[in-house]
LOLOLO-817157 format. One record per residue (C-alpha): residue number from 1; x negated, y negated, z negated; residue in one letter. Coordinates in nm, 4 decimals, padded with zeros to 6 digits. Each point is the difference from the previous one (the first is absolute). Layout:
BEGIN
    i      east     north        up  aa
  NUM         X         Y         Z   A
...
This chain:
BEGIN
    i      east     north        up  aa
    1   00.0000   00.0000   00.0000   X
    2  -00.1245  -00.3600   00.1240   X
    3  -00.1251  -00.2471  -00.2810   X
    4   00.2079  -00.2880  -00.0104   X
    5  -00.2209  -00.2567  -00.0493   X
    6   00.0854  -00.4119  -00.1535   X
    7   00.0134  -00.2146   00.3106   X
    8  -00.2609  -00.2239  -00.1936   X
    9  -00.2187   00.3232  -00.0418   X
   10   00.0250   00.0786   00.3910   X
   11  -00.1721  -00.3620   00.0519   X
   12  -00.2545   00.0567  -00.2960   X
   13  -00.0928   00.3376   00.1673   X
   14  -00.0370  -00.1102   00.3546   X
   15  -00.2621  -00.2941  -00.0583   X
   16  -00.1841   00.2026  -00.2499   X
   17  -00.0425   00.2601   00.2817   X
   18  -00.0865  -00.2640   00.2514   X
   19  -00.3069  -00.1420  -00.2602   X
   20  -00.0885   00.3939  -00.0919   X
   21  -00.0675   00.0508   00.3904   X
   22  -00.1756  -00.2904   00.0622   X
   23   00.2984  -00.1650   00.2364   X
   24   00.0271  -00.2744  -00.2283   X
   25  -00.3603  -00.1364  -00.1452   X
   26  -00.0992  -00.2209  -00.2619   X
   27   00.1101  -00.3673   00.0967   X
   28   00.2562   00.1356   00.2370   X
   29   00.3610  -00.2561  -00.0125   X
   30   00.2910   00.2081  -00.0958   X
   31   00.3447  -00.1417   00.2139   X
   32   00.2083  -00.1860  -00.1503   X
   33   00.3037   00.0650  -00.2789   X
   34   00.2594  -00.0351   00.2491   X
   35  -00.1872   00.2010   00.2966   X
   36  -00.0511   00.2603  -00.2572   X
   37   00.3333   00.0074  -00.0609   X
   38   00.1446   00.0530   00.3846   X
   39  -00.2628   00.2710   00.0602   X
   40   00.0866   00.2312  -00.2892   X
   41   00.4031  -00.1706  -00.0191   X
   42  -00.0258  -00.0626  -00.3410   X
   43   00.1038  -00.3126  -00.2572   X
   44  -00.2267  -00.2450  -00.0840   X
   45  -00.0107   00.1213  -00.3355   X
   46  -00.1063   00.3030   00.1011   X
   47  -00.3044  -00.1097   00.1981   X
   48  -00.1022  -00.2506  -00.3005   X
   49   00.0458   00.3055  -00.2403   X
   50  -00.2874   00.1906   00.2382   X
   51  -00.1972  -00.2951   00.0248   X
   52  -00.0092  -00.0141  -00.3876   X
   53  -00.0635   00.3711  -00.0218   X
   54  -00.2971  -00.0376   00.2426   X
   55  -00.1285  -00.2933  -00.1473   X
   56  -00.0232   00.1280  -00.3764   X
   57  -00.1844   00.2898   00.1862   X
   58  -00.2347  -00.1788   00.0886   X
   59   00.0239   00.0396   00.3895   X
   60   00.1236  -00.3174   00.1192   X
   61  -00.0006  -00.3646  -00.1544   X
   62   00.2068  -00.2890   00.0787   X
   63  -00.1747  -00.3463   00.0970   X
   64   00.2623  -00.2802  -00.0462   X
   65   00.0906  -00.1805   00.3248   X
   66  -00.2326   00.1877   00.1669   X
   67   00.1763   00.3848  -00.0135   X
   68  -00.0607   00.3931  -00.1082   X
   69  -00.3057   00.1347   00.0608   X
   70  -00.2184   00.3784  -00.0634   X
   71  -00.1981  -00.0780  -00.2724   X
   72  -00.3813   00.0727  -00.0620   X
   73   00.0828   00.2592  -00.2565   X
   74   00.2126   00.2469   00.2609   X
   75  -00.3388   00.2154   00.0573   X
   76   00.1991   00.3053  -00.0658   X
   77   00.3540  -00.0253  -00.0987   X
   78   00.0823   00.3690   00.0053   X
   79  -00.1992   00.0464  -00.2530   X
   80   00.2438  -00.2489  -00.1881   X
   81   00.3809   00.0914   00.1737   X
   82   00.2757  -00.2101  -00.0992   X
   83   00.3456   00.1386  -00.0528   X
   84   00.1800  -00.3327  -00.1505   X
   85  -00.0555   00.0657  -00.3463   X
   86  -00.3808  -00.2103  -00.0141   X
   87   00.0212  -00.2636  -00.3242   X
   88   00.0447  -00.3632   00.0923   X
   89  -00.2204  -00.0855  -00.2370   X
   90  -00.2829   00.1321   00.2528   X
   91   00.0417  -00.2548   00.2445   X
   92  -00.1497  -00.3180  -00.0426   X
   93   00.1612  -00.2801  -00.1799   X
   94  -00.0015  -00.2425   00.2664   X
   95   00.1372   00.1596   00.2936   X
   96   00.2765   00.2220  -00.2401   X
   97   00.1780  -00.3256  -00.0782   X
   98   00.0145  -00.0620   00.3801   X
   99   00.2400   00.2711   00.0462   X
  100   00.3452   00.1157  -00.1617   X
  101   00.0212   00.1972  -00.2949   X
  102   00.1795   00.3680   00.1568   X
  103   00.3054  -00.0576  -00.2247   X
  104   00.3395  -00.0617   00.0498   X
  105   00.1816  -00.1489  -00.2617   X
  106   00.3373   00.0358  -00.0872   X
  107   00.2010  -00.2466  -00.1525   X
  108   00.3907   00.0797  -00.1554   X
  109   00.2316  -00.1646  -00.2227   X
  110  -00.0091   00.2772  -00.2397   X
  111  -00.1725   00.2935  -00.1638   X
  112  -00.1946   00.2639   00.1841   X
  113   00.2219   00.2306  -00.1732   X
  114   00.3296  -00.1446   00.1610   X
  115  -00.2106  -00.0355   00.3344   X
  116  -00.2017   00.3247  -00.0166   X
  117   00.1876   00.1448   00.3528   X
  118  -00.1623  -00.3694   00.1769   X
  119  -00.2982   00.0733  -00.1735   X
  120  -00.0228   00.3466   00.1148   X
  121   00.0774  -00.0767   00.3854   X
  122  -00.2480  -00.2714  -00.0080   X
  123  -00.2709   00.2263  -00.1295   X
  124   00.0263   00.2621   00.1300   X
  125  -00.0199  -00.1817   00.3258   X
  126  -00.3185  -00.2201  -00.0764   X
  127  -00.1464   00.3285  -00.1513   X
  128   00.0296   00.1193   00.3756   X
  129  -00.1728  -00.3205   00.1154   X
  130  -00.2734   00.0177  -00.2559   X
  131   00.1127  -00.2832  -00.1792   X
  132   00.1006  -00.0061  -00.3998   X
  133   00.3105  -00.2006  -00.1141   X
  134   00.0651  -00.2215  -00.2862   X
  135   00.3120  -00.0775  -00.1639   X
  136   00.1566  -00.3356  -00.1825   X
  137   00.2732  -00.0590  -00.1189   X
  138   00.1026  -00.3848  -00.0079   X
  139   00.3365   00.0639  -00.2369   X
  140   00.2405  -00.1851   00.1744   X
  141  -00.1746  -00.3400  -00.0298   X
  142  -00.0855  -00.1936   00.2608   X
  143  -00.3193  -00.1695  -00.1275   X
  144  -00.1036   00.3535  -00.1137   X
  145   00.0406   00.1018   00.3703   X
  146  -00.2144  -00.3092   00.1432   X
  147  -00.3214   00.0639  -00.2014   X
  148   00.0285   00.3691   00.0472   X
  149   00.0067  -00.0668   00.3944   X
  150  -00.2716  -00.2599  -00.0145   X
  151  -00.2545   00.1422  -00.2125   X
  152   00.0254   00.3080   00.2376   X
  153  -00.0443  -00.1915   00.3216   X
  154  -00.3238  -00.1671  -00.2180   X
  155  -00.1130   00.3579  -00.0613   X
  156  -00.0068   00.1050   00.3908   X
  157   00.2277   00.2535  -00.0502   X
  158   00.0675   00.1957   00.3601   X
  159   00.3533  -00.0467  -00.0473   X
  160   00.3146  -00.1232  -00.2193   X
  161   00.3523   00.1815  -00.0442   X
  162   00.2508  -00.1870  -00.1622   X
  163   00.3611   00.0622  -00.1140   X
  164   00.0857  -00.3891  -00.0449   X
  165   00.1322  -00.1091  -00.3133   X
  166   00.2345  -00.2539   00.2284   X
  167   00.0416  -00.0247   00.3841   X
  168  -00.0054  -00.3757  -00.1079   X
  169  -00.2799  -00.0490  -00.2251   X
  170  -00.4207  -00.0262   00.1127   X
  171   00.0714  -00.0341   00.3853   X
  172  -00.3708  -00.2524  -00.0835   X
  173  -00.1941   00.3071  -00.1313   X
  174   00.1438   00.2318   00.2442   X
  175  -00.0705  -00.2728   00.2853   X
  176  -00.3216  -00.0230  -00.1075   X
  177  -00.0764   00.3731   00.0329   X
  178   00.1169  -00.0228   00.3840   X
  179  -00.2006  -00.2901   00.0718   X
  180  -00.3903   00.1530  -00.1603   X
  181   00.1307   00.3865   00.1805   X
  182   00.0320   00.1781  -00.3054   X
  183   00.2014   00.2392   00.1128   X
  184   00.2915   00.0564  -00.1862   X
  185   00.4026   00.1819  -00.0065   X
  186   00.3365  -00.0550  -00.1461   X
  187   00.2318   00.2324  -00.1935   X
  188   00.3478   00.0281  -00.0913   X
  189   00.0524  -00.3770   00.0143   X
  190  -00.1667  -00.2730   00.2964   X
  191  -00.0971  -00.3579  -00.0823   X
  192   00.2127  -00.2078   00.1961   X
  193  -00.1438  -00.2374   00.2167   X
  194  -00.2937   00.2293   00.0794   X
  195  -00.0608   00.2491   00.2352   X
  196  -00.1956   00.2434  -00.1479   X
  197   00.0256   00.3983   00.0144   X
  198   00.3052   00.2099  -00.1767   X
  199   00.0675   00.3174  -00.0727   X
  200   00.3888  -00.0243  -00.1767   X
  201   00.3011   00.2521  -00.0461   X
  202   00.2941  -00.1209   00.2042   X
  203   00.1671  -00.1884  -00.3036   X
  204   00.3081  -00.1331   00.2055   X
  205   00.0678   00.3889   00.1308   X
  206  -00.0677   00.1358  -00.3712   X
  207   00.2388  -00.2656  -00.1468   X
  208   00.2844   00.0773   00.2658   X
  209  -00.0254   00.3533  -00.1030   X
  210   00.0503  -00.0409  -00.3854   X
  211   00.2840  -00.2706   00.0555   X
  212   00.1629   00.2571   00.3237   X
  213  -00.0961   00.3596  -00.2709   X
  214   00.2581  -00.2683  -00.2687   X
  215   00.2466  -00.1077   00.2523   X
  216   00.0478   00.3406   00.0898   X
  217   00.0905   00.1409  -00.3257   X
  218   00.2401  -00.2779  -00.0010   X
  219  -00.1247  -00.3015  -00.1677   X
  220   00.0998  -00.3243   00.0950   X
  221  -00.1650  -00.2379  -00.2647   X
  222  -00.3784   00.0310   00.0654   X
  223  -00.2870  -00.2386  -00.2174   X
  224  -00.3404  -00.0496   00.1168   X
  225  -00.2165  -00.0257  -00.3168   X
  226  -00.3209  -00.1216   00.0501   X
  227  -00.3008  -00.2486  -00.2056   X
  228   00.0313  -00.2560   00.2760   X
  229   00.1825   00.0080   00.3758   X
  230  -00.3648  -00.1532   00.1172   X
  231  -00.2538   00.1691  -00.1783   X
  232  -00.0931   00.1765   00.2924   X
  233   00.1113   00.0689   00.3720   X
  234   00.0526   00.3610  -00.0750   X
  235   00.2340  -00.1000  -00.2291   X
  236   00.2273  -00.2461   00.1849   X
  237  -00.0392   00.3043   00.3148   X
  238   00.1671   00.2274  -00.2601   X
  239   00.3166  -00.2504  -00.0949   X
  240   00.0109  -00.0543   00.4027   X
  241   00.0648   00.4127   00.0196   X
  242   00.2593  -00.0236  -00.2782   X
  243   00.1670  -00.3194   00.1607   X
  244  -00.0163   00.1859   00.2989   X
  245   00.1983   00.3259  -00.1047   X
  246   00.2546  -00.2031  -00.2041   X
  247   00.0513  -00.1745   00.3534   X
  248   00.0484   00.3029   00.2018   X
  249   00.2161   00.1608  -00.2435   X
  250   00.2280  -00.2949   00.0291   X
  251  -00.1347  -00.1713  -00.3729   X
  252  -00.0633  -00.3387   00.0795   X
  253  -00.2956  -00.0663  -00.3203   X
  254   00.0810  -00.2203  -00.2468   X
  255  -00.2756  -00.2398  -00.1425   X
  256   00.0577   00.0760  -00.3654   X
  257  -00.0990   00.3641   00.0933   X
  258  -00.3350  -00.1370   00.0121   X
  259  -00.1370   00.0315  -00.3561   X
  260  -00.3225  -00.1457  -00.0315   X
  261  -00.1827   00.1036  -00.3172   X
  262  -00.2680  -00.3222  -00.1027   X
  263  -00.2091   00.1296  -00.2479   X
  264   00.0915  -00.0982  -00.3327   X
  265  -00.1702  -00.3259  -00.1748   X
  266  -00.1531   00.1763  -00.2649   X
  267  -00.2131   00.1838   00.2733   X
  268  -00.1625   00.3319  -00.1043   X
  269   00.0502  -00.0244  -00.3367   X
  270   00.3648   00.0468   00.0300   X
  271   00.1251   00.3624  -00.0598   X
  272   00.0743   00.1644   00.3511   X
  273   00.3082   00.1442  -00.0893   X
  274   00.1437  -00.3635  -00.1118   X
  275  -00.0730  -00.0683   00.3742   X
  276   00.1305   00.2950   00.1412   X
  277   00.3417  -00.0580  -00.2344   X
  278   00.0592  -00.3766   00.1215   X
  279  -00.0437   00.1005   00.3457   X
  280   00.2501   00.2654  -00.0847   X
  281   00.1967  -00.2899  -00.1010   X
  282  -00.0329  -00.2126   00.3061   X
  283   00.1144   00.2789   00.1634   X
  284   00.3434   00.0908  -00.1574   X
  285   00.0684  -00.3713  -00.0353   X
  286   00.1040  -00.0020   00.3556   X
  287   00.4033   00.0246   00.0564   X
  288   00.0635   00.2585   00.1282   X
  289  -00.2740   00.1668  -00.1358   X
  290  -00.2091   00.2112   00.2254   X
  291   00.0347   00.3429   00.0161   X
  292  -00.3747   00.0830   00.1293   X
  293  -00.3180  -00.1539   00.0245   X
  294  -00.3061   00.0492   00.2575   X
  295  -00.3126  -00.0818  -00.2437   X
  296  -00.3170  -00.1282   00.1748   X
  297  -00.2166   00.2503  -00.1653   X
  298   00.0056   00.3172  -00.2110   X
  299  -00.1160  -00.2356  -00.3033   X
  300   00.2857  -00.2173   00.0392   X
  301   00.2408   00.2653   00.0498   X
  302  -00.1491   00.1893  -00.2978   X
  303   00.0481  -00.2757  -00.2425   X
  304   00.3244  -00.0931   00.1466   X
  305   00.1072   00.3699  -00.0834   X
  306  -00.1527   00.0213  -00.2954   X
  307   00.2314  -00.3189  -00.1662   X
  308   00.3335   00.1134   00.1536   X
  309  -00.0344   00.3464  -00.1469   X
  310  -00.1189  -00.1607  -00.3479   X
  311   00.2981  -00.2112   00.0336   X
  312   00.2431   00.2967   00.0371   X
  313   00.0611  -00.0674   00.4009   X
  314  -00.0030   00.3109   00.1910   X
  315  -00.2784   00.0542   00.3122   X
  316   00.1376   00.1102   00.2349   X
  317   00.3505  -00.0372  -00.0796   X
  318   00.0310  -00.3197  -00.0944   X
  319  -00.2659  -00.1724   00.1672   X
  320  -00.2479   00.1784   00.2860   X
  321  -00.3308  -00.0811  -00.0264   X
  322  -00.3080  -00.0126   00.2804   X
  323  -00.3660  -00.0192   00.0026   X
  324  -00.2817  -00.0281   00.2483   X
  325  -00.3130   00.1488   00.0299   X
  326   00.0733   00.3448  -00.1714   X
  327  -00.2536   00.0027  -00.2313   X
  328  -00.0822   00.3373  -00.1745   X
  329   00.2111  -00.1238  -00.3809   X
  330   00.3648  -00.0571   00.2264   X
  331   00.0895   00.4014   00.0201   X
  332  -00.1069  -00.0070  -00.3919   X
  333   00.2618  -00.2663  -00.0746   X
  334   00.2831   00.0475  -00.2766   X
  335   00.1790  -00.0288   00.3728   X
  336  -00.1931   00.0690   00.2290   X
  337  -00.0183  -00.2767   00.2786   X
  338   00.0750  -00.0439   00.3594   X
  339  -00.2685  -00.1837   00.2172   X
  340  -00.1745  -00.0487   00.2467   X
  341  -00.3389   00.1430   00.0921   X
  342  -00.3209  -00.1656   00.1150   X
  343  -00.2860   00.2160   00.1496   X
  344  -00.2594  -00.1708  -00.2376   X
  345  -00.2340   00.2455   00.1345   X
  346   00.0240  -00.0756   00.3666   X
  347   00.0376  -00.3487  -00.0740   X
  348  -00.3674  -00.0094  -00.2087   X
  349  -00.1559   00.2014   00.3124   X
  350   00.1507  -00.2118   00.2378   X
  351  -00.1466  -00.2958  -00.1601   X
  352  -00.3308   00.1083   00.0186   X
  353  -00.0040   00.1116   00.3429   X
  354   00.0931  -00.3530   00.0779   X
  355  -00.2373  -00.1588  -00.2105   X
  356  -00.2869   00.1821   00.1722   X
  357   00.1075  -00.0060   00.3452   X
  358  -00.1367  -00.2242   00.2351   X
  359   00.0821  -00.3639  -00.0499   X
  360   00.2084  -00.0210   00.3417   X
  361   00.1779   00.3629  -00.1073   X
  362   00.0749  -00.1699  -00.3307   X
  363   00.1330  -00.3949   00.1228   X
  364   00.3598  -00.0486  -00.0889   X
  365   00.0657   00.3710  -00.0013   X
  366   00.2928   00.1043  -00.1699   X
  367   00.1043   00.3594  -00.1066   X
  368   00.3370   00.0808  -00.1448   X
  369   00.0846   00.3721  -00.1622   X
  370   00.2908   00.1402  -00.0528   X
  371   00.1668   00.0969  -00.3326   X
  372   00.2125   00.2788  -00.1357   X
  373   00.3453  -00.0526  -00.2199   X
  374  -00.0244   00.2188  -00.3391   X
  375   00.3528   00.0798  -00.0768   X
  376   00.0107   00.0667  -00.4172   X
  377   00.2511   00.0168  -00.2700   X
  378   00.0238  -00.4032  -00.0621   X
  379   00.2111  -00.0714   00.2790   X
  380   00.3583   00.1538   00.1131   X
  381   00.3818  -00.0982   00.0257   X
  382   00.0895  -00.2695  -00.1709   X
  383   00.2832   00.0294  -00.2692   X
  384   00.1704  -00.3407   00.0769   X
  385   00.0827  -00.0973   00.3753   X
């Protein structure tokens, strides 16, 4: 069976060859990055990640302004093979700092733990590549988000993935990582105003299918909970699904169905479930009170569940209840909860690919997956018409 071999390893292996045999001698002017990159149809990343390789081995050195050339030292470099793994500390300080770290980093909103699928997708495909992966997590705050991204782009990183915390928040850091070329990709959520890679689930077709999966049981009064209408595109594309199936059902959508949950004034310290109970609150104050609602996400709808049962309301029969995202905790529910689920995997993989392909490969490109309705126990017929 055939070695598969790292696409950076294949260009690490052909010029040591070339300098073993004598093709390429001491002093000899290696192409350039991108010529490097046609001939063996690889990512920029890639060829810098085999330049760095061959550098800390010793067998080529880069001369700012002037190129990459076989060094002095390459008497006999099969003495010394390189299969990716040489130290970086080897090469020399001054021309190391010339080239990108091969990492890519990988910035979410939340915990690793909540985001280990994206994780996994993203390294298992930079493991491929010979690149390692970091992760940060900028908690949901903005500022948080904008020194993450620009202390990477300081440390040369080869690339940055990033699940916004807002499609319209840091369009200036994000701008700025266009104009220098650091080569970066969107998930879940673009910044508007920019056209920068995306890999997203279709929100508006996932949102049509919990609000169609309700109307068809026979609900009629249908909330959309969420933090904030504009957090985030994929947000507002999920209320467009839901308008849209109330609309072809013949439910023309009523504004007050839109409950907005702002984040209470006391902030963090405030006990969750006091949240959860006066959104619970802004929900049944509605006349006539609804007799479903489509959550924006499996947290929502958890803690949305969580206060009507405490309260003595009945999921499903008094009120259905959906998620989104079916994370692993919504079969393990007190009810168990319908939603909708995200490929986190393929969306993590997807991102990477994009973040190493070549810069005219990865320009505006846009990649929408599909999701898959999870039908549980916290949704059926509902008692009142």
């Amino acid at each position: 069976m055939k070695e598969h071999k790292p696409r950076y390893q294949i260009i690490i292996d052909y010029y040591t060859d070339r300098i073993a045999n004598g093709e390429l001698r001491a002093g000899d002017k290696l192409p350039i990055g991108p010529e490097i990159a046609e001939q063996f149809g690889v990512s920029a990343i890639t060829v810098t990640h085999a330049m760095r390789e061959l550098e800390a081995g010793g067998l080529i050195k880069r001369i700012k302004k002037k190129g990459t050339f076989v060094t002095e030292r390459a008497n006999d470099p099969a003495e010394t093979p390189l299969t990716g793994t040489a130290a970086a500390s080897e090469a020399p300080a001054a021309s190391a700092s010339t080239l990108p770290m091969p990492v890519i980093s990988l910035v979410m909103p939340f915990s690793e733990t909540i985001g280990y699928e994206i994780f996994r997708g993203v390294e298992e495909e930079c493991a491929a590549q010979g690149l390692y992966v970091t992760f940060h997590n900028s908690k949901y705050d903005d500022g948080v988000e904008r020194s993450i991204i620009q202390k990477l782009a300081k440390d040369r990183v080869s690339g940055i993935i990033v699940y916004p915390v807002s499609s319209y928040k840091n369009i200036d850091v994000f701008g700025r990582l266009a104009i220098e070329g650091i080569p970066f990709t969107l998930i879940d959520r673009n910044i508007e105003g920019l056209d920068a890679p995306l890999v997203v689930s279709n929100n508006v077709e996932a949102g049509r299918s919990l609000a169609s999966h309700l109307i068809g049981l026979g609900h009629r009064r249908l909330a959309f909970v969420c933090q904030s209408w504009k957090e985030a595109v994929s947000v507002s594309d999920r209320y467009k699904g839901y308008c849209n199936a109330l609309i072809e059902a013949g439910i023309p959508p009523k504004p007050e169905w839109l409950v907005n949950w702002e984040v209470l004034q006391d902030g963090a310290d405030a006990d969750a479930s006091i949240q959860y109970d006066r959104l619970l609150d802004r929900l049944l104050a509605i006349s006539p009170a609804p007799t479903a609602a489509v959550a924006v996400n499996d947290f929502t709808a958890t803690g949305l569940l969580k206060s009507a049962l405490q309260r003595g309301i009945a999921v499903p029969e008094q009120l259905s209840i959906t998620g989104f995202d079916n994370h692993s905790f919504t079969e393990h529910l007190e009810v168990p909860l319908t939603t909708v689920e995200q490929n986190f995997y393929r969306i993590g993989r997807e991102a990477a690919k994009l973040v190493l392909a070549p810069a005219q490969d990865r320009n505006g490109a846009k990649l929408i997956l599909g999701t898959t309705l999870i039908v549980r126990q916290s949704t059926s017929k509902p008692n009142t018409p």
